[in-house]
C-alpha positions as CSV (number, residue, x, y, z in Angstrom):
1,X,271.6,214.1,8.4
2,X,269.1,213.9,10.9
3,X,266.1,213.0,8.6
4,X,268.5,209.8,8.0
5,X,268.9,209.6,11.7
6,X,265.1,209.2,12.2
7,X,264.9,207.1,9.5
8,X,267.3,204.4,11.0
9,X,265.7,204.8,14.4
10,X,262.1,204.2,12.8
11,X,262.9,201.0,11.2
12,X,264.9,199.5,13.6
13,X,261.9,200.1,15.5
14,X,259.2,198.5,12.9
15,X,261.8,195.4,11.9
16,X,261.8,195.3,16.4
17,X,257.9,195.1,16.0
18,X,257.6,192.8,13.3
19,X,260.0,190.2,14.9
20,X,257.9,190.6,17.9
21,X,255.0,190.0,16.5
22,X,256.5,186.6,14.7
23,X,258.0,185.4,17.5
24,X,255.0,185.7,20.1
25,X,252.5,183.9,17.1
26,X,251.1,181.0,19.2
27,X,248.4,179.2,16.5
28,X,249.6,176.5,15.8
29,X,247.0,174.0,14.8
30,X,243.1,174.0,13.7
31,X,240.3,173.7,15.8
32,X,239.3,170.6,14.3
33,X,242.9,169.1,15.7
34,X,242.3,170.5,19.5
35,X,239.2,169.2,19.6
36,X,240.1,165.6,18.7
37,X,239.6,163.1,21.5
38,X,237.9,166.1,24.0
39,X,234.8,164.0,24.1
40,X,232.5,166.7,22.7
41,X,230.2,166.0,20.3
42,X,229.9,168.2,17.1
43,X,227.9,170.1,14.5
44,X,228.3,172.0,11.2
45,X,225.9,174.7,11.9
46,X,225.5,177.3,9.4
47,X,228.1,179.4,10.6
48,X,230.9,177.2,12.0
49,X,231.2,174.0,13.8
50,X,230.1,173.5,17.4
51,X,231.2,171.7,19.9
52,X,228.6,170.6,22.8
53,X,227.9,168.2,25.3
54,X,224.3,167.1,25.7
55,X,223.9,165.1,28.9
56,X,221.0,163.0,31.0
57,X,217.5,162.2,29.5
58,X,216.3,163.1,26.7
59,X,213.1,163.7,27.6
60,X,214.1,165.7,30.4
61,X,213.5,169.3,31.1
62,X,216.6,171.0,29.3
63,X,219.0,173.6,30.8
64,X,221.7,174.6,28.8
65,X,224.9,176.5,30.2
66,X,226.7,179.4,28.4
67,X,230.3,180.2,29.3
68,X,232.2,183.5,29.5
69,X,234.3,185.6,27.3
70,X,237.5,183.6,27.8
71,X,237.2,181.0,29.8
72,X,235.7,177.9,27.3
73,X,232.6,175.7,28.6
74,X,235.5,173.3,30.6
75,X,235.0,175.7,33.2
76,X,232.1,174.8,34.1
77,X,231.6,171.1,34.3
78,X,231.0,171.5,37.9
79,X,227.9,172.6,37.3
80,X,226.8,169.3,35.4
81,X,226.4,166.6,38.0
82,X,224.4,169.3,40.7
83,X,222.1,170.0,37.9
84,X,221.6,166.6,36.6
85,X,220.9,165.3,40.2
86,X,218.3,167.9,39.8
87,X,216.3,166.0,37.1
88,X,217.9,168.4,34.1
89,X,218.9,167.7,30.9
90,X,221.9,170.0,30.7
91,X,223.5,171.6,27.4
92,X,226.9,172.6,27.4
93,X,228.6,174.3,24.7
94,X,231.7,176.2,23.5
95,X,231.1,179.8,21.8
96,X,233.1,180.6,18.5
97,X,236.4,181.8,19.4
98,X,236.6,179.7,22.0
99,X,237.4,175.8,23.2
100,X,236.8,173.5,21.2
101,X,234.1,175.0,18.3
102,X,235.4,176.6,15.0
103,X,237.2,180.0,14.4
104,X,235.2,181.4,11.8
105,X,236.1,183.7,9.0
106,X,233.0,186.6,10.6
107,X,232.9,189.1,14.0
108,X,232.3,187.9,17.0
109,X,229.0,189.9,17.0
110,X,226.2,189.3,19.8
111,X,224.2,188.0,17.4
112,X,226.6,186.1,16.1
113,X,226.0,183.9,18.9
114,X,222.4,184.6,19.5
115,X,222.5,182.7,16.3
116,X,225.0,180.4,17.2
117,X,222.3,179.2,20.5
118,X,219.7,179.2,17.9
119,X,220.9,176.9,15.7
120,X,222.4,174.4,18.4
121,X,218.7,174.6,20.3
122,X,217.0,173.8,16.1
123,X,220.0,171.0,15.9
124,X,219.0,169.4,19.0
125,X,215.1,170.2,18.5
126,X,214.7,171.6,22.0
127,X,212.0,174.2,21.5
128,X,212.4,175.6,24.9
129,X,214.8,175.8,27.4
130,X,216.0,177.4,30.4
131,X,219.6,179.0,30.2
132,X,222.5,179.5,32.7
133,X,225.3,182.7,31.8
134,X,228.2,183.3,33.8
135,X,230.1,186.8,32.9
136,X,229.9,187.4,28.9
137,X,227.2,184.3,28.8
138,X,225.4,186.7,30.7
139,X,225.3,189.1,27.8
140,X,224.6,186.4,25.0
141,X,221.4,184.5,26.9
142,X,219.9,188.3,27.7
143,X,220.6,188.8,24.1
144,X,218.6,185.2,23.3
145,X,216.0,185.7,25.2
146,X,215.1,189.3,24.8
147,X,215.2,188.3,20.7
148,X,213.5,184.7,21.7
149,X,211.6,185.2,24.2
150,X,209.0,182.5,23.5
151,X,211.9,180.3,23.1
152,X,213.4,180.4,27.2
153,X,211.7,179.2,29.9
154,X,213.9,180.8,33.1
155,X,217.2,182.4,32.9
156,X,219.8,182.2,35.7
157,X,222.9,185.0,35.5
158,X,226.1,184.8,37.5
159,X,228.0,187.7,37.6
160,X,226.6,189.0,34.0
161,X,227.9,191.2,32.2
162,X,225.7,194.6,31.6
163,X,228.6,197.0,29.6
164,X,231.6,196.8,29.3
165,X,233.5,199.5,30.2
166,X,235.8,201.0,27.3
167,X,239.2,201.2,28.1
168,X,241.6,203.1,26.3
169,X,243.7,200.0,25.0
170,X,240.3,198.9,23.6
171,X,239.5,201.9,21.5
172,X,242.8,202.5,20.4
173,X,242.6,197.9,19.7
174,X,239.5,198.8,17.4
175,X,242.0,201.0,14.9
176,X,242.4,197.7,12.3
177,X,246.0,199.1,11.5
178,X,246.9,198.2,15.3
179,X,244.0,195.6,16.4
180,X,246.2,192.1,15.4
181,X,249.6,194.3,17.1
182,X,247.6,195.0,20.7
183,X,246.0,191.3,20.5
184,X,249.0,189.5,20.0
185,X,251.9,191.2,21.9
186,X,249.0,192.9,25.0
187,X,245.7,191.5,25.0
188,X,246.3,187.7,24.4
189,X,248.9,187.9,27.1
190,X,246.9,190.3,29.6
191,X,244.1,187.4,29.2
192,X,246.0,184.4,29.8
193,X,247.3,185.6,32.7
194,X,243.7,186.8,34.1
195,X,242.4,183.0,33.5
196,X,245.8,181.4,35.3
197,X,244.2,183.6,38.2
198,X,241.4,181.3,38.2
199,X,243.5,179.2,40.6
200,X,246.2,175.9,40.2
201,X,245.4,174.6,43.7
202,X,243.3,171.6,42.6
203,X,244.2,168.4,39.8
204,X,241.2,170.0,38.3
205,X,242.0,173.3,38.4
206,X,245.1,172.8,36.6
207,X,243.6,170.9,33.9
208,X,241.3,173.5,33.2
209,X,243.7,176.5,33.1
210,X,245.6,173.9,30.6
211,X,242.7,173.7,28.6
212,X,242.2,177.5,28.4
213,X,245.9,178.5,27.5
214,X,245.7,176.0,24.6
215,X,242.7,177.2,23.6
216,X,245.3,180.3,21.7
217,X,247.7,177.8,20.1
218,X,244.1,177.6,17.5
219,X,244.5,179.5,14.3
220,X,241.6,182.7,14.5
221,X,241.7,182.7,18.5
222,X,243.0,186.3,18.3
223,X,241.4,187.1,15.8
224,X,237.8,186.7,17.1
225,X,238.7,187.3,20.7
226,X,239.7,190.9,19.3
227,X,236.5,191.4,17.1
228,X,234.5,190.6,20.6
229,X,236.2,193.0,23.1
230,X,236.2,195.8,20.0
231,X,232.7,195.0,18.4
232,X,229.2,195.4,19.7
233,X,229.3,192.2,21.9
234,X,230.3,194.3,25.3
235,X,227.5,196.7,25.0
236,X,224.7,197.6,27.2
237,X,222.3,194.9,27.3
238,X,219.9,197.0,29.2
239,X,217.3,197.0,26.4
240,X,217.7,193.0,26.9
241,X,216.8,193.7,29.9
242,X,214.1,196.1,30.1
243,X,212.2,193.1,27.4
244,X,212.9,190.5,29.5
245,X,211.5,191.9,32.2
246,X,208.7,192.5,30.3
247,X,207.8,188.9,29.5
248,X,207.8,188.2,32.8
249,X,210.2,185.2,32.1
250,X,211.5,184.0,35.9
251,X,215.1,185.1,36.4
252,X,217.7,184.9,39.1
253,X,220.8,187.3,39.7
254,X,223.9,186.0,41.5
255,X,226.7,188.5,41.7
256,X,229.6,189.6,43.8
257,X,229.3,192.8,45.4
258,X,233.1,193.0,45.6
259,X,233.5,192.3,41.7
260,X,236.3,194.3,40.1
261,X,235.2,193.1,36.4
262,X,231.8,193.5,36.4
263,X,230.2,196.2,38.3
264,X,228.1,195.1,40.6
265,X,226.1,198.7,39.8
266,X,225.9,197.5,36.5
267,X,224.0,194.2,37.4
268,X,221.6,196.3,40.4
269,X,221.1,198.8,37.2
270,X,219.7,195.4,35.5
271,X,218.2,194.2,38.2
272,X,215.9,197.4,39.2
273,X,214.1,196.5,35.8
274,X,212.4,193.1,37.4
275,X,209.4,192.8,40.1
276,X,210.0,189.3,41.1
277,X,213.8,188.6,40.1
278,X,215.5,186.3,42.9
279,X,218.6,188.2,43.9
280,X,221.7,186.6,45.4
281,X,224.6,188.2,46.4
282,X,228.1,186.8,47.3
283,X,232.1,188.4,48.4
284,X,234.8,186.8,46.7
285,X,235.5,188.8,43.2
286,X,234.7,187.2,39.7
287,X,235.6,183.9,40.4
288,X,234.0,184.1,43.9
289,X,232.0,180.8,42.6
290,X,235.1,178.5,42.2
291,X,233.8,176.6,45.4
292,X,230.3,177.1,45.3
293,X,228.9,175.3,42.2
294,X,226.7,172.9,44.1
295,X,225.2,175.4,46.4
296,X,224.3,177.9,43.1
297,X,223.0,175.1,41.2
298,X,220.8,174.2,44.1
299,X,219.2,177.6,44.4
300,X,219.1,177.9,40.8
301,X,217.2,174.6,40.2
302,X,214.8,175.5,43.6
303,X,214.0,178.5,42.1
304,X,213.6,177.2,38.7
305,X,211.1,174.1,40.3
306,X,209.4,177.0,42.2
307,X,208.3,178.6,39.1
308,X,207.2,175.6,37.0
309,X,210.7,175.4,35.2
């Protein structure tokens, strides 16, 4: 009688789970239909469809910004007026996974957007350029330049991400039996609340955290957000690192030292491997640059003019 007994209890459980799981499904359109009317341009590279913004003169000296992990390249248009004061041409695009660029059927590998940068750069025919990563853009311009090296002409990391650190949701996540369980009904959830956290205070600010909740209401957003927390993309970039200090390519650090996401041992550990990196530190967590994008993009475009960039 009590095999039955288990029985029951087991799939009352499962049929619990799977209703769950239907219930808390939140793509509900294509990325081709969120990205109507953003006022990005687009194009079919050969692994998805980018969207980007490309902004001032042409013949200007290019800078090209990548965002972060979750939060799409709307996050950053701050940045775009300080640097185009600055005499810029500046890039902006949205990763795979994310904002307003395709979902594609592949992993969210680091060099699956090293190669994603690559073609954009070929598309626009800007054969070198200087790039800007805040937290997981961090990972993917160390990635670019330390594979492309002839390709960059000055980097410029906020709060970049070295490793990851594995939790143990993370590793138990990478079991594919479990991974689209854990992303829909704990991950996806855990994440949208860490980006409302990014603050509602401001017109602005609300239209951003907008933007980046209904960035999950796109069919594959799970999907690749879960093949990038579980796949190579958060490991060490220290190898980056160590190559890019080797090409002597100018680079500037900005970091908090109060950071609870990425360590700011991590980014010294980084840092040690440069003679002449310019090194910038701040208080105020991850986000400790909500308020200070025209005070880092000064810096970075003085130190960038310093060095010929």
């Amino acid at each position: 009688m009590w095999k039955f007994w288990i029985i029951g209890v087991l799939a009352v459980l499962v049929v619990g789970v799977a209703i769950a799981y239907a219930l808390a499904d939140r793509e509900t359109m294509t990325a081709e239909e969120f990205r109507t009317g953003s006022g990005y341009e687009t194009v079919a590279l050969a692994t998805g469809v980018t969207a980007y913004k490309d902004m001032g003169p042409k013949d200007a000296t290019p800078l090209v910004i990548v965002h972060g992990a979750t939060l799409g390249s709307v996050a950053y248009e701050a940045y775009y007026q300080p640097f185009l004061n600055a005499g810029y041409r500046v890039i902006s695009y949205d990763q795979y996974g994310r904002g307003f660029s395709d979902r594609p059927d592949a992993d969210l590998s680091i060099d699956f957007m090293r190669e994603q940068l690559l073609g954009l750069l070929d598309y626009l025919q800007i054969e070198r350029t200087s790039l800007y990563g805040v937290s997981f853009g961090g990972a993917v311009i160390a990635r670019f330049a330390a594979a492309h090296p002839d390709r960059v002409t000055g980097l410029g990391f906020q709060v970049p991400l070295i490793e990851a650190p594995r939790s143990g949701l993370l590793q138990v996540a990478s079991l594919p039996v479990v991974k689209p369980l854990i992303g829909r009904l704990l991950m996806v959830p855990a994440i949208i609340d860490r980006g409302e956290s990014f603050g509602v205070e401001t017109e602005e600010q609300r239209r951003v955290v907008n933007h980046f909740k209904t960035q999950f209401e796109v069919e594959g957003t799970q999907r690749m957000l879960m093949s990038m927390l579980t796949g190579d993309a958060m490991s060490s970039r220290l190898a980056d690192h160590v190559t890019i200090a080797a090409a002597d390519i100018p680079t500037q650090f900005v970091y908090a030292t109060d950071d609870p996401e990425i360590l700011p041992e991590t980014v010294e550990a980084a840092i040690d491997n440069y003679e002449a990196a310019d090194v910038h530190t701040y208080t105020g967590g991850h986000f400790f640059s909500a308020t200070k994008q025209d005070e880092l993009a000064a810096k970075l475009a003085a130190f960038f003019k310093a060095n010929g960039v």
